[in-house]
Every structure is written in structure tokens, then in C-alpha cells.
C-alpha positions as CSV (number, residue, x, y, z in Angstrom):
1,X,124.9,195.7,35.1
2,X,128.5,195.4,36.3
3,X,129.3,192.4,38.8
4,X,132.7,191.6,40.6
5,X,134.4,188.1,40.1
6,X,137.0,186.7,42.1
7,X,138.7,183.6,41.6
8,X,140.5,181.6,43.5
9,X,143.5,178.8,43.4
10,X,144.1,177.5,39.9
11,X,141.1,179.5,38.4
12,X,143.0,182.3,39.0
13,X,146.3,181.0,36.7
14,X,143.5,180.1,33.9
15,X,142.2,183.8,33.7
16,X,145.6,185.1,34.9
17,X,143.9,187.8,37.2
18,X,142.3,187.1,41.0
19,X,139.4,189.5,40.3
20,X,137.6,191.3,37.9
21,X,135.0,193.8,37.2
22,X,132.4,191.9,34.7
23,X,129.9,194.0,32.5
24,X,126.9,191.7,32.2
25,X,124.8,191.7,29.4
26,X,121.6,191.7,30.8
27,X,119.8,193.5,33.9
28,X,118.1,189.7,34.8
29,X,120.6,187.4,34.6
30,X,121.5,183.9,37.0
31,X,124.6,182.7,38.4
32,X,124.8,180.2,35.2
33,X,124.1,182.6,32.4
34,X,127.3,185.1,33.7
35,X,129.0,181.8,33.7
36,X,128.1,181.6,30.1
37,X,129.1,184.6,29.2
38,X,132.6,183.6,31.5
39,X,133.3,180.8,29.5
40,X,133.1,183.3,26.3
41,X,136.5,184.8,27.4
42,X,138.0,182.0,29.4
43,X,137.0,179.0,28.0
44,X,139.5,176.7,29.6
45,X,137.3,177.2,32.4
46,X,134.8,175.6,31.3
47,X,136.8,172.5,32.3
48,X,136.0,173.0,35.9
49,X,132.4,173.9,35.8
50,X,131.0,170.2,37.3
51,X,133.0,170.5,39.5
52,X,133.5,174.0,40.5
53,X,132.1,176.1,43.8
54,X,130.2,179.2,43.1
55,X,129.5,182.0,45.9
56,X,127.3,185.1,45.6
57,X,128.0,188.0,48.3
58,X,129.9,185.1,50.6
59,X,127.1,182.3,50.3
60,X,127.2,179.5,48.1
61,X,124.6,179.0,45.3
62,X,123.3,177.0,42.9
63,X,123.6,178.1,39.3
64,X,119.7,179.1,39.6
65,X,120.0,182.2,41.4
66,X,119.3,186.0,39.9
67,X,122.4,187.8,40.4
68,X,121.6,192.1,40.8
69,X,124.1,194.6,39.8
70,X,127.1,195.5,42.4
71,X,127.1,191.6,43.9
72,X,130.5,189.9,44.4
73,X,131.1,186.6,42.9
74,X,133.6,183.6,43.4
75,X,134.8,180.9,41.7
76,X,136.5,178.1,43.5
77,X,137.8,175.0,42.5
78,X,136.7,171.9,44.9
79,X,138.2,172.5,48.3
80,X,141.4,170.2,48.6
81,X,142.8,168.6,51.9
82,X,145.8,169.1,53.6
């Protein structure tokens, strides 16, 4: 199953990219096992995961919810005034 991450702000610096296509190892997966397998490759961001916003096809989610093949992903660090 192949899923599309973007990240955003800093996130981006950490992985050094703003997107990427992501080959997930399993058909049934969640939002917190990709993470998982995220955090494999990049762990520095792991840093940000209490804090971090996660959004599946423009919605924001909970770590809990099944992610299908072809859905977009994003990673955002809290939102920041200004």
C-alpha cells in the first residue's frame, strides 16, 4: 500500500523533503502505526509526536484511524501565532 506524506514547517527541515511517497507495510494499517514505521527513518521526529497535528485527505485525525492505500497525509507541527 503506498500513501503520500506531506510535511509541513520544521517537519519538513527534519526529513529534508516536503513530501513523499511512503510504501506501507501492511494493507490495514492506522494513522499511528505509519507513524511508527515514520519514526523508523526519521527518528528526530519522534520529538514532535505529543505535540504534532496529523491530517488524512484534509481532515484531522486521531492516531486511531485506518488509513487505505492512495490517501494523503500531513504532518504539522502545532499551529503558531503571529
Amino acid at each position: 500500500m503506498k500513501v503520500k506524506i506531506l510535511f509541513f514547517s520544521l517537519l519538513s527541515e527534519i526529513v529534508g523533503k516536503d513530501e513523499i511517497d511512503f510504501s506501507v507495510k501492511s494493507e490495514s494499517c492506522t494513522v499511528e502505526s505509519i507513524l511508527d514505521q515514520i519514526y523508523i527513518e526519521w527518528p528526530l521526529l519522534k520529538d514532535w509526536d505529543a505535540s504534532m497535528l496529523v491530517s488524512v485527505d484534509l481532515d484531522y485525525v486521531g492516531r486511531n484511524v485506518k488509513v487505505v492505500d492512495g490517501q494523503v497525509i500531513a504532518l504539522m507541527p502545532p499551529l503558531q501565532g503571529g
